[in-house]
N, C-alpha and C positions, 0 to 999 in steps of 0.2 A: 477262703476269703481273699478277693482282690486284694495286691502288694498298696495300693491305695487306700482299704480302709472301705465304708461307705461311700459313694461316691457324689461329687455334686457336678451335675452335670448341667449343660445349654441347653436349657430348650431352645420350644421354635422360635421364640422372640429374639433369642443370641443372648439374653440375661441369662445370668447363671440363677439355677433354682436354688431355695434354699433347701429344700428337702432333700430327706435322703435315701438315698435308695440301698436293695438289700441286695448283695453281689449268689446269685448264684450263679453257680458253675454248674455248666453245663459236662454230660458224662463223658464228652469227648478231650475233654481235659485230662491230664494225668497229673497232679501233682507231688506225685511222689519223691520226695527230698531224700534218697537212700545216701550212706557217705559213701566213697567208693576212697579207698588208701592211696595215694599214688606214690610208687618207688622213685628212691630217693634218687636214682640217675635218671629219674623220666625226663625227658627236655620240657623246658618252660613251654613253649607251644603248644603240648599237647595238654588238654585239657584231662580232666578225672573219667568224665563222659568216654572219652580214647580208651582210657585202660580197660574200661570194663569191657570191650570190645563188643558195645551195640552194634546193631546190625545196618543203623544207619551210618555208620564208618566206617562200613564193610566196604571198599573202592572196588569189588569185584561183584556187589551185590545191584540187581537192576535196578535203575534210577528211580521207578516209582515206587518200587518197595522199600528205599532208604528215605522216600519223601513219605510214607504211608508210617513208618516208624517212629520219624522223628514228630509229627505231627501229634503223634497219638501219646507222647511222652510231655507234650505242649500245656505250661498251662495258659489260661487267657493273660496272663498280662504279657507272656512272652510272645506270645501269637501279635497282640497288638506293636510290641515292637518291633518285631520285625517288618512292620508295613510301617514303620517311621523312617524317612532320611532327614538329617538334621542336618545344618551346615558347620562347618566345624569350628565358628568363632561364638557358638552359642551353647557349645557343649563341652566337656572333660571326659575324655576316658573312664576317671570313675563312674559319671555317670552313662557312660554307653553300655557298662556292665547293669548298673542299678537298674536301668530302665529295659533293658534289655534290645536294647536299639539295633535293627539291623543295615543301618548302612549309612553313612556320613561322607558330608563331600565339602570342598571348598567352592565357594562362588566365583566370579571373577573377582580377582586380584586379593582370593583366598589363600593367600601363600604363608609359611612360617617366617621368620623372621631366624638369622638371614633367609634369605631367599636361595636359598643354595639345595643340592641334589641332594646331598647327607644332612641336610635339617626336613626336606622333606619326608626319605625315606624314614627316621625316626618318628617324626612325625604321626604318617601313615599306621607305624608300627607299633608307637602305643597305643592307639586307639584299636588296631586286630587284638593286642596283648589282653588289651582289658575284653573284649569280647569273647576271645578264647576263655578269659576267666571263670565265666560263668558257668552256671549249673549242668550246663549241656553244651556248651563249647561251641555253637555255632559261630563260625565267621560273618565277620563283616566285611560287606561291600563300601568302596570308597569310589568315588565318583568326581570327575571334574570334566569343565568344557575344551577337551581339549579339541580345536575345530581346526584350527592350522599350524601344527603342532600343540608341542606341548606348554602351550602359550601363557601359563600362570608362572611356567620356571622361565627365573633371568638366564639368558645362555644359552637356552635350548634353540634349536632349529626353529626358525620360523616361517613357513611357508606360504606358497598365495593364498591366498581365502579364493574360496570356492567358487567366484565370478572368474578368477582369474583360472582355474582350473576346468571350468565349463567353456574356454576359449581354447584349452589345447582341443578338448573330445578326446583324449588319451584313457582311455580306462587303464591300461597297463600302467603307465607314468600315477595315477591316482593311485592305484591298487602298491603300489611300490612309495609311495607320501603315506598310505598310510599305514604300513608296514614298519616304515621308521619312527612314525607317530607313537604306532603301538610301543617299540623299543622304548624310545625316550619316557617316555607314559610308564611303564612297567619298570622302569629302573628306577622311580621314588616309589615304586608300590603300590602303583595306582590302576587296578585292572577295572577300570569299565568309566567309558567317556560318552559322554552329551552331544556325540555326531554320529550321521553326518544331519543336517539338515535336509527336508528331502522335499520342499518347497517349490512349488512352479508358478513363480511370482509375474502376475499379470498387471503389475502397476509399480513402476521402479522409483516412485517415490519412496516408497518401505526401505525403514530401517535396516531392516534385514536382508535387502537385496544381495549384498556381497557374501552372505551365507550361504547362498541356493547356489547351484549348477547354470540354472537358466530359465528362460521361460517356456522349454521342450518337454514336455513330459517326457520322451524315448530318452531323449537329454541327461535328463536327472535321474531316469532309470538306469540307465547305462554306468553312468559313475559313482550315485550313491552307491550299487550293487557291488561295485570295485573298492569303494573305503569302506565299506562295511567287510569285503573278503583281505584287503587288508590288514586292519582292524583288528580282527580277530583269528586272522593267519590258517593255519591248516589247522590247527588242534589248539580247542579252546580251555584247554586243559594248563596246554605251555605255559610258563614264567613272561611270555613278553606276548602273550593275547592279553587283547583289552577288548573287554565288552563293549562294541557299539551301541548304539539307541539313536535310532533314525526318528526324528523330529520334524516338524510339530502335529502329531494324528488328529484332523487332517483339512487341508482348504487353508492353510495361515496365507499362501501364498496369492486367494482370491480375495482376499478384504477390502472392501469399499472403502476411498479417501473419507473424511469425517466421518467414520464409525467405529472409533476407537472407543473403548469403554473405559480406558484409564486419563487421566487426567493429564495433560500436557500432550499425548500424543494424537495423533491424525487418523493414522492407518494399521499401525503393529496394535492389535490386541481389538481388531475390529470385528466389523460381522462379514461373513462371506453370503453373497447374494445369490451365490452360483445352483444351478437346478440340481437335482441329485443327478442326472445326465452328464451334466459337467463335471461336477463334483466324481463322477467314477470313471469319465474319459481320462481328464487331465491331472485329478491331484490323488488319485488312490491307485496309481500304476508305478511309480515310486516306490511304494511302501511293498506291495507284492516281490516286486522285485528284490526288498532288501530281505525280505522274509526268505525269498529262494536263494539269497544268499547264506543264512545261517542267522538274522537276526534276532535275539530272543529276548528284547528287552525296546521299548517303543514309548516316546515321549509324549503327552496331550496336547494341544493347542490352548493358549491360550483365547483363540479367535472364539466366534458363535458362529451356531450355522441356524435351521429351522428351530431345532427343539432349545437354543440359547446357548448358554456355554456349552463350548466340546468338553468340557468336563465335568459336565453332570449329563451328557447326551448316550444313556443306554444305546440308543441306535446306530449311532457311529461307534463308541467302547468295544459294543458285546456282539452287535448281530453283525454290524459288517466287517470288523475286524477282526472276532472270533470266529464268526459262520461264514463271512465270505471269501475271507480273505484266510482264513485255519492258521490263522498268528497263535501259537502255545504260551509263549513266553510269559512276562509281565508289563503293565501301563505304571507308569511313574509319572506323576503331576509333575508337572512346569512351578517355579520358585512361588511360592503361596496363591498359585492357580485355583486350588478348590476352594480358597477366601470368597473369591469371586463368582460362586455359581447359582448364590443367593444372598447378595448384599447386606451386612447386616444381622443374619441368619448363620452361624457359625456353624452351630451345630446341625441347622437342615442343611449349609454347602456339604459338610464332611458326609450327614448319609445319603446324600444324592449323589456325591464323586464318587463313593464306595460299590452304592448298589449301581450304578452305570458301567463300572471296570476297572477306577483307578484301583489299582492292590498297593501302589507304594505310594504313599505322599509326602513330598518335599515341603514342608512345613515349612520355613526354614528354621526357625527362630524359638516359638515360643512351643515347645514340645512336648510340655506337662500340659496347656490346653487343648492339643491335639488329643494326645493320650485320652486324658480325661473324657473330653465329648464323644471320640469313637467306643471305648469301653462303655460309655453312659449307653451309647447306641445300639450295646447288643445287649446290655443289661435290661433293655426296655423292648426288645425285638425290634427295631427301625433297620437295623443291621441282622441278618441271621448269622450264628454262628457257622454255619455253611458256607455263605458268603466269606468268613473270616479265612476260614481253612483253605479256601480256591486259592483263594489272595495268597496265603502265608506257601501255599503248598507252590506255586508259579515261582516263587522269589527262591523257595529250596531247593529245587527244585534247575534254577539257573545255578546257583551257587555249587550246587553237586557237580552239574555239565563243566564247571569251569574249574572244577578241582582243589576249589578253596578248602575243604576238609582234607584232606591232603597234604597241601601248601599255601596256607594263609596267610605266612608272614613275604614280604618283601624281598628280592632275591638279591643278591652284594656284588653279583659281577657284571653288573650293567651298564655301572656310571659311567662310566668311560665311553660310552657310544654318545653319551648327551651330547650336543653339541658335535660331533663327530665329524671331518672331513668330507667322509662319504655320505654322509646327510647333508650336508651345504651344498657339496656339487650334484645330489638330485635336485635340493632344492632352485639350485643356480641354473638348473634344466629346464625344471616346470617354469620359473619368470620367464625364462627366454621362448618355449615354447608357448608360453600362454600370450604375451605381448599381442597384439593388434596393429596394425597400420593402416589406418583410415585414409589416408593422403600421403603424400609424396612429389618433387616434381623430377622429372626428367636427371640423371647423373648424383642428385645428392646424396642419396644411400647406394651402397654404404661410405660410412665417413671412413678415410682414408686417417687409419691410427697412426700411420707413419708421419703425416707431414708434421710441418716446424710451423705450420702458421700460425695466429692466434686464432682461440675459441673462447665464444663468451658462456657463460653459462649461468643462469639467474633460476631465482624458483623460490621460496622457504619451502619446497619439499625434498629439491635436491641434496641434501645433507642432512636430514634429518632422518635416525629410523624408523623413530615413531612417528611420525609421518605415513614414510611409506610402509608400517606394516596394518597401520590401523585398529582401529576395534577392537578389543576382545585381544589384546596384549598387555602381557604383565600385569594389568589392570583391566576394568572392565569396559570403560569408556574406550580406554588407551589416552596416548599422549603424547604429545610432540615430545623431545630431543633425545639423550642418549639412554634408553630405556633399558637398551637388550645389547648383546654384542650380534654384529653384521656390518654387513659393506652397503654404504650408501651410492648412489650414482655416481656422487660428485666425486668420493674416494673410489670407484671401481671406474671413472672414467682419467682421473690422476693419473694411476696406474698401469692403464692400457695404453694410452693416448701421447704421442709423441710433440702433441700439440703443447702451444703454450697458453694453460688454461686459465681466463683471469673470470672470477667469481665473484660472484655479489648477491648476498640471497630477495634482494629487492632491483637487481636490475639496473642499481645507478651507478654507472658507468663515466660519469659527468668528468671526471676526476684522470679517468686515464686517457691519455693522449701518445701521439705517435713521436719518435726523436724529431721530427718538427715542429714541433706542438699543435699541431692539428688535432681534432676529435679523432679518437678511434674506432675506425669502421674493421669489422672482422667480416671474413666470408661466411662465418657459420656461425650459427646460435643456437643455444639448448635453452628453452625454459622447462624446467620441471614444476606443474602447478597442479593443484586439485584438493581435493575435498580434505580438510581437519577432522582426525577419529571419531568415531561417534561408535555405538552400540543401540541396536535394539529400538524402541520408540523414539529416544532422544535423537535418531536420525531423522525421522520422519521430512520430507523436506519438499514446501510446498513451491520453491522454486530450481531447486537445480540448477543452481548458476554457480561460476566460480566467483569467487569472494573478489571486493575490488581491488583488495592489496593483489590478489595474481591477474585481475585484467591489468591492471598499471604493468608488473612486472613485464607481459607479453607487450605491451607497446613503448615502454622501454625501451628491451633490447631490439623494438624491430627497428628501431630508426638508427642501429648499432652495426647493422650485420647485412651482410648483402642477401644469405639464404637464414632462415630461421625452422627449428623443429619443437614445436612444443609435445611434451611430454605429460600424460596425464595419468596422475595419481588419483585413482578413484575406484568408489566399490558399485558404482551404476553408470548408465549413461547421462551425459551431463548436458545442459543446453545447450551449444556454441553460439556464441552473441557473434556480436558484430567484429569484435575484436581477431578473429579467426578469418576472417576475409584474406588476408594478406599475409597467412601462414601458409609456408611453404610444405610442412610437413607435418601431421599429428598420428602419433602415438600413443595408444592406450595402453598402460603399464599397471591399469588395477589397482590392486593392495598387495606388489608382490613382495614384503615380511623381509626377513633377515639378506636376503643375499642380491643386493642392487647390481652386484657383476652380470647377470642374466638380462639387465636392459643395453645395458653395454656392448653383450653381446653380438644383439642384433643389431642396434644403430653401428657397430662398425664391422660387420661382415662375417663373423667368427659364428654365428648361427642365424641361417635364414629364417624370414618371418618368415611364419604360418598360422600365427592366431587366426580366431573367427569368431564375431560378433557371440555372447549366449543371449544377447538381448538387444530385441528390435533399439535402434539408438533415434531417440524423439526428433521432429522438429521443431516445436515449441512444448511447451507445460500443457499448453492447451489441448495438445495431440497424446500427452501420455494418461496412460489406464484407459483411453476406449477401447471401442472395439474394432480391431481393420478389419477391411475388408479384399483387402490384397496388402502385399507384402512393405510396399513405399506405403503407405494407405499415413498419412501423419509422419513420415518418418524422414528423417536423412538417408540413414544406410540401414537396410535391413538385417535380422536377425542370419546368423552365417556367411554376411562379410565379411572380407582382409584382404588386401595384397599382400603381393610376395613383396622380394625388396627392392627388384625392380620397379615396382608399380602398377603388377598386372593384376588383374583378380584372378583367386588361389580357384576357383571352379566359376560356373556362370552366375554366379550371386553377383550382379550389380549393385553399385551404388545409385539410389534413388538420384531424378535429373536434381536436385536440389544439392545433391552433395558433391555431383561431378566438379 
């Protein structure tokens, strides 16, 4: 008899029926409850299962014969836990044992309280503790989004988001970000993260743009395949590999503006229009690639394609991600993705996501409902217990490759890299290598750090972290001021800069004057301006413009300074109004995260630009998401410009005659 009793389960209307159904178990279940004694010096970790020395914790025994053993020991409710991820503010450890739950993860701005490295690793640790406890000891997978760094801990390294990292084209510099990623990641305990994104977004209104690589599919191959080997380092077996899961399978990155299916937003979570030609030129070469990287774990799309949601589309799940592309691994639903694959319909969403591919679902929330209607599903055949076993055996199956029975708990000599020197100054690398230079004029870069003159510098993004790290920090939105520890502009231009730097994060300068009381004119001007945090659909943004608190700031100080350089904080490219006519210099600075010394950098000489566009940069709203038909085709500057610091261009990539 099911741990539930009778069961009442959804039908297809989504009402729960009243009747009840009768639990058989089918023969491929073992329920066998034997005690097994465990000595009294056993270590807590090890479960009773351990001692008896099954053959599925045989670490010498081949992987599909310890997944063929523990399966067969399975009974159905255990089997159904395992394909549950729960988030962890909706669950207890006691109940990750009850329910037999195989994997829990925090959301953004999922963190314990304090937010500190040893509240997480505890954290983490109760929740394996209680999973170890059970009947068979299987470990639990824990799971967060860590995309540019380990972005849910305060302190940790924060790195560019992945626009700014599709501007170096460095796979090494990538493959080494997420190298450290994994460290940071693995020292609260946390083996398997929610990236990279593997997106090739053809409309830079989306939310998500600053997630992707670029609009290149060879692009996005190139370096997802580098933080996916990152990621999960040489041997995924290690204390500091972190399971990757290259996101979102597949086309988020072709969704039509107004075809969003959720509510408030435009374009994240819409339908992609693309033919299946397109759809296997440009958005499913990514994913191959991460797969030849090592990847065994792959995220659904929220978006639709022909057959409607990707997560109830057999055709995309099973035949082309199984049979064309020979992905082994496991599909893991997107944050209550399979709600949505039949509005209304609970229980037909769950056995349409099931029998299509997804084996894990991120519920997030309510996991006795899950539970309930998947079990109702194969109690009634909508699900085959077949089906269930592929599922649970794919999820074991990772878990074995990655040495959780083995070493489940959290490892204690890690802390000490969080945060770490040597992860600041990669990270202080990739901003300065990622940086951009769209303009320039003649002698102004680089700014000479030695002189005494005055320098203006305005912006509210110039001293703000949260600003410039964006998104999907510490929280899930993110948020402006002191959120994280890092150097901001304003203090890594302090620091460098022999100038005498006077500040004002709105530009009004009205107030200082020269020892004759004259207005004060400087030769130089910094404005730092762009885009306030956003995540996900809440970016959605149907204009692309800077807000007019930073058009004032930039004419402001222009009528302050004899040369001015605006500096832009953003995770796409933005419109340039009219406001930019009479800037003498612009710099794309992304969302480069914790270590603002890396824009520094390059505005005063200490590292040459070499950014390069990952995304065609529009010339108006009206030109972006079509279709070009050559490279200026709507654009200012096309995709793969930059000057150096001179001012020349870094290869023959011109800027379109509009942006000269």
């Amino acid at each position: 008899m099911s741990r539930f009793g009778p069961r009442r389960y959804l039908g297809r209307s989504g009402v729960v029926s009243g009747a009840t159904a009768v639990v058989v178990l089918l023969s491929a279940c073992n329920t066998t409850t034997a005690t097994t004694v465990v000595p009294a010096n056993t270590p807590s970790s090890v479960s009773a299962a351990a001692v008896a020395g099954d053959r599925y914790l045989d670490p010498q025994a081949p992987v599909d014969e310890r997944v063929a053993d523990l399966l067969g020991r399975m009974s159905l409710d255990e089997k159904l836990g395992q394909m549950t991820l729960v988030e962890k503010g909706s669950i207890s450890p006691d109940q990750v044992a009850e329910y037999h739950i195989g994997a829990v993860l925090s959301g953004g701005g999922g963190s314990p309280r304090p937010n500190t490295p040893l509240a997480w690793r505890e954290m983490v640790g109760a929740y394996q503790t209680a999973a170890l406890s059970t009947r068979l000891g299987i470990p639990m997978l824990y799971g967060v989004d860590a995309i540019h760094g380990h972005n849910n801990l305060r302190d940790a390294v924060i790195f560019p988001h992945n626009v700014g990292l599709g501007a170096t084209g460095d796979p090494e510099l990538v493959e080494a970000i997420g190298r450290a990623t994994a460290i940071e990641t693995a020292a609260t305990g946390i083996r398997w993260t929610y990236s990279p994104v593997l997106a090739v977004p053809q409309d830079v209104r989306w939310g998500r743009t600053y997630e992707a690589f670029g609009e290149d599919p060879e692009l996005v191959s190139l370096l997802g395949a580098a933080m996916v080997r990152g990621l999960q380092g040489e041997n995924l077996t290690a204390d500091t590999s972190v399971l990757a899961t290259p996101k979102h399978f597949v086309g988020d990155g072709g969704t039509a503006w107004g075809t969003s299916t959720s509510a408030g937003y435009q374009i994240d979570q819409g339908v992609t229009l693309a033919p299946e030609t397109d759809l296997r030129a440009n958005h499913l070469p990514p994913y191959e690639a991460a797969f030849e990287a090592g990847a065994l774990s792959v995220m659904a799309s929220y978006s639709s394609w022909e057959n409607g949601k990707v997560h109830g589309d057999r055709f995309l799940l099973t035949e082309v991600l199984r049979g064309d592309l020979s992905f082994g691994g496991f599909v893991v639903s997107d944050w209550a993705a399979v709600d949505q694959v039949l509005p209304g319909d609970y229980y037909g969403s769950v056995v349409q996501s099931i029998n299509a591919g997804i084996d894990l679902v991120m519920v997030p929330s309510e996991f006795e409902l899950f539970l309930t209607a998947l079990g109702g599903a194969v109690e009634q055949g909508d699900i085959t217990q077949a089906r269930v076993d592929e599922a649970v055996g794919r999820i074991l199956d990772v878990k074995i490759r990655m040495g959780l029975f083995e070493s489940p708990m959290p490892p204690e000599d890690l802390i000490n890299q969080i945060g770490s020197s040597e992860h600041r100054e990669l990270a202080r690398q990739a901003v300065a290598e990622s940086a951009v230079l769209l303009k320039t004029s003649p002698g102004l870069l680089p700014i000479d750090k030695d002189s005494t003159d005055t320098l203006l510098l305005a912006g509210t993004a110039a001293n703000d972290i949260g600003i410039q790290s964006g998104g999907w920090t510490i929280s899930w939105q993110g948020s402006s001021g002191e959120i994280t520890e890092g150097t901001t502009i304003y203090e890594a231009l302090t620091a460098a800069s022999g100038a005498d730097i006077v500040f004002d994060r709105f530009g009004r300068f009205d107030s200082f004057t020269t020892l004759d009381g004259s207005p004060l004119v400087a030769p130089i001007g910094i404005a730092v301006v762009g885009e306030r945090p956003y995540a996900e659909g809440r970016g959605d943004s149907g204009s692309l413009a800077l807000s007019e608190t930073d058009v004032e700031v930039i004419r402001r100080i222009r009528s302050r300074v004899d040369q001015l350089i605006v500096v832009l904080i953003t995770g796409r490219p933005l419109i340039l109004g009219e406001e930019f006519a009479d800037v003498d210099a612009i710099v794309v600075a992304w969302l480069p995260g914790s270590e603002g010394t890396g824009i520094v950098d390059v505005l005063s000489g200490l590292q040459a630009f070499g950014g390069r566009l990952p995304y065609t940069w529009p010339k108006s709203i009206d030109s972006v998401g079509s279709i070009r038909s050559d490279p200026c085709d709507g654009a200012t500057y096309p995709v793969g410009y930059g000057l150096s610091t001179d001012g020349l261009a870094l290869d023959d990539t011109n800027a379109c005659e509009v942006g000269q």
